[in-house]
N, C-alpha and C positions, 0 to 999 in steps of 0.2 A: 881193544879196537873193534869197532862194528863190522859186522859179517859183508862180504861186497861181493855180488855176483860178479867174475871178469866178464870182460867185453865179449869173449869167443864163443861166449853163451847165446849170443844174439842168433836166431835163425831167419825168423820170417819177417815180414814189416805186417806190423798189427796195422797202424795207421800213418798213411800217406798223404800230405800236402800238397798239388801240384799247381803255383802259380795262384796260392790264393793271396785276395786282396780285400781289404776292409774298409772303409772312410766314414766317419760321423762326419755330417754337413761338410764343411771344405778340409777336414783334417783329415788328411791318412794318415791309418792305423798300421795297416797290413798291407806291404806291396809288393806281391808276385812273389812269394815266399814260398820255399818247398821245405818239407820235411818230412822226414823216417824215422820212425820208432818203432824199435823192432822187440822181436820178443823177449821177453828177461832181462830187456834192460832198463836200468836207471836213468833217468835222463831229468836235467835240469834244465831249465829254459830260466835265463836272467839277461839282466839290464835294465837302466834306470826308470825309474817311477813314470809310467805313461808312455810306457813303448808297446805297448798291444798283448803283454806277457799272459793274463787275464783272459784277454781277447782272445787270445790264441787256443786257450783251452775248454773253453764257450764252444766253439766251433768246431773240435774235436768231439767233445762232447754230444752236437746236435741242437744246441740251445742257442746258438746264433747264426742265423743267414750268411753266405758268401756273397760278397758282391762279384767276384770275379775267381775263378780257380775251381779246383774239386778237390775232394776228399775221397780217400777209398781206403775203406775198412777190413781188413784181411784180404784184399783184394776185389773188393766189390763196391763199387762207385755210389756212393750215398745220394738222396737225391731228395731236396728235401732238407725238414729238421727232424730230432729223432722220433718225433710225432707221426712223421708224414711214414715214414717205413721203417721198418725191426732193423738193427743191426745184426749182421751176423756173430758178432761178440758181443758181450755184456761189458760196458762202459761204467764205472763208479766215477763219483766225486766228489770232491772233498773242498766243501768252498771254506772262503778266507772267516768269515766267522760264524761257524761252524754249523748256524741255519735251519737250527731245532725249532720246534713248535712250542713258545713257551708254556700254552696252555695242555700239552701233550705230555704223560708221564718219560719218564728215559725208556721205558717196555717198550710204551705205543710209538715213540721215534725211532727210536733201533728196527724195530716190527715194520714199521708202517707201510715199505710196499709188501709185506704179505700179509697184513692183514684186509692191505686194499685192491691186493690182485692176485691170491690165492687162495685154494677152495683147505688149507690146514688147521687142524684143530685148533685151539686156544692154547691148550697144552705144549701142543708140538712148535708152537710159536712162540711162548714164554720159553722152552728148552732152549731153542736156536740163539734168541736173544741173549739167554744168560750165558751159552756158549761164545756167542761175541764178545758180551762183556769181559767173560775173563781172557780171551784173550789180548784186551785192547786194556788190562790189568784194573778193571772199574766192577770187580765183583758186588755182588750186593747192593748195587744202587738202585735196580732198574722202578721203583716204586717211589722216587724219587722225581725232581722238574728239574728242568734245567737252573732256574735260579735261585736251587740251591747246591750248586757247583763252581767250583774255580773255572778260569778261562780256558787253564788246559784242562782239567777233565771234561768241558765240552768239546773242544778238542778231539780228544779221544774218546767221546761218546760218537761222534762224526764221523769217526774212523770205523766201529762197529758197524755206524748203519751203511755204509759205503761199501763193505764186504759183506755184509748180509745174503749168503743166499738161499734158494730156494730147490729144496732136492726133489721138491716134484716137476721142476721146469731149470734144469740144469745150464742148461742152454740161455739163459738170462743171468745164470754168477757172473760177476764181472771179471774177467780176463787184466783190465790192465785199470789202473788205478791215475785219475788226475787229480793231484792237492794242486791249491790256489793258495797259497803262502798261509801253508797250517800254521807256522811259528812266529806269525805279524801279531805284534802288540804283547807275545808273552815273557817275562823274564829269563836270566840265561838256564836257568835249571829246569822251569819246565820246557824254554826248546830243546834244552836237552832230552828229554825225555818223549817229547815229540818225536826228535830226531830219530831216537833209538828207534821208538816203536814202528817209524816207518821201516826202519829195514827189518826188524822184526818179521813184518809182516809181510816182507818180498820173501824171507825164509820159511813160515812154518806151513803146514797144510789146514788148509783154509785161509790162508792170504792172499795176497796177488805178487805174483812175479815180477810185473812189468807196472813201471808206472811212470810219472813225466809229474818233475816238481816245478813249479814255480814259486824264484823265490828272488829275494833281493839281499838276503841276509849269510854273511860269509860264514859261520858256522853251518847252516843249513847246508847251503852251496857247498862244503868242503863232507861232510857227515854224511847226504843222501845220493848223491849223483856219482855217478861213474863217466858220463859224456854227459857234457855244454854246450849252449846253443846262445850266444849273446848276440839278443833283438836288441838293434836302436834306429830308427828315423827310418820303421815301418821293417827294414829287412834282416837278416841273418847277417852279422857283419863277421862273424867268428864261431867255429864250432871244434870241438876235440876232447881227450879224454882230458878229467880232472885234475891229471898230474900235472895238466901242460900249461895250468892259468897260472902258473906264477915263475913259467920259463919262454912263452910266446911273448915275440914282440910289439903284438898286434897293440897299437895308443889306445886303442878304448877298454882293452881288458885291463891294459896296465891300469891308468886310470881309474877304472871303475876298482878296483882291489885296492888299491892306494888311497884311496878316497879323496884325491887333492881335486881341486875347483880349477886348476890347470888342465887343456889338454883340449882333444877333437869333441868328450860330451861337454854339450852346452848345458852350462849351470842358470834353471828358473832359479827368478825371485833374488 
């Protein structure tokens, strides 16, 4: 069984939602949704395909504009994308396919913001990197391109550069970790091994505690999360610990777990 921070772990709220809202041309995305994510926790964000789940972690992130709402980062009201002002935490993430440079070795992408925003040897940046590596179990690649790798081992090369830090600016390690459905598109053994690694890496030292999954896939959902948060038709319609998605009565959790074409989610196509 995989290692699982309890709930009581939570202290602080890293990041805070309050009333944000999103809309591409006439579709809302995001409407007046609040959320907590506190520290040391797992948190899963799900519901069906084109509910803002993505969106939502874009905008935690700093990589996409609020139309309406705020954001505050350990307590400190973000203003702006992450360009426009420093967070006071370091933010990773981990997009859905996986967003390597193909033309970049696996060193230079693991590396890449130190090599592009820190004054560190050469040396001391291929150590840290190989130190990544093995922890995210991809030893001896790093002289290697991404296409010549499986889907999860880019995967888990994503994972390395996402904890990447930097010990001469400490204050930039990322604190809390967003995956964008690391496990879309790969068979069950390597989400399994996804799966692991994510909690892996809420445990060991030089991981991240805290992170926020998005995901749509009920293995994932059941293997990395501790508390759920099911977005549909823009807002939070259900949230609670993991135990409780297959004892609440709420029709869209049931539904969505069941996966029947009956019920309050409206089935496209």
């Amino acid at each position: 069984m995989l290692p699982q921070l309890p709930l009581t772990n939570m202290k602080e709220p890293l990041i805070e939602l309050k009333g944000v809202s999103k809309s591409f041309g006439g579709n809302v995305i995001l409407d007046n949704v609040d959320l907590t994510i506190y520290q040391g926790e797992a948190l899963g964000i799900i519901g069906p395909s084109g509910t803002g789940k993505s969106t939502i972690l874009r905008m935690m992130a700093g990589l996409m504009p609020l139309d309406g709402g705020e954001i505050y980062v350990q307590g400190q009201k973000r203003s702006g994308l992450i360009e426009d002002a420093k967070d006071p935490i370091g933010i990773g993430m981990v997009f859905q396919q996986s967003a390597l440079f193909d033309s970049l070795s696996i060193r230079e992408n693991v590396g890449f913001f130190l090599y592009q925003h820190s004054k560190l040897s050469e040396e001391r940046i291929r150590e840290l990197v190989d130190e990544k590596l093995e922890m995210v179990g991809l030893p001896g690649i790093a002289d290697q391109y991404p296409a010549e790798l499986s889907g999860g081992m880019r995967r888990r090369v994503s994972f390395a550069r996402a904890i990447m830090t930097n010990p001469d600016n400490p204050q930039d390690n990322p604190e809390i970790l967003l995956y964008d459905e690391p496990t879309a598109g790969l068979d069950p053994i390597a989400s399994t091994v996804i799966e692991d690694l994510v909690r892996q890496l809420q445990c060991v030292e030089g991981g991240c505690k805290t992170y926020v999954m998005v995901t749509h896939q009920d293995s994932t959902i059941r293997r990395t999360a501790d508390r759920v948060v099911f977005l549909y038709k823009g807002k939070v319609q259900w949230q609670g610990p993991i135990g409780e998605i297959d004892t609440t009565d709420n029709p869209l959790v049931r539904q969505f777990f069941s996966a029947s074409t009956s019920g309050p989610i409206q089935v496209v196509g």
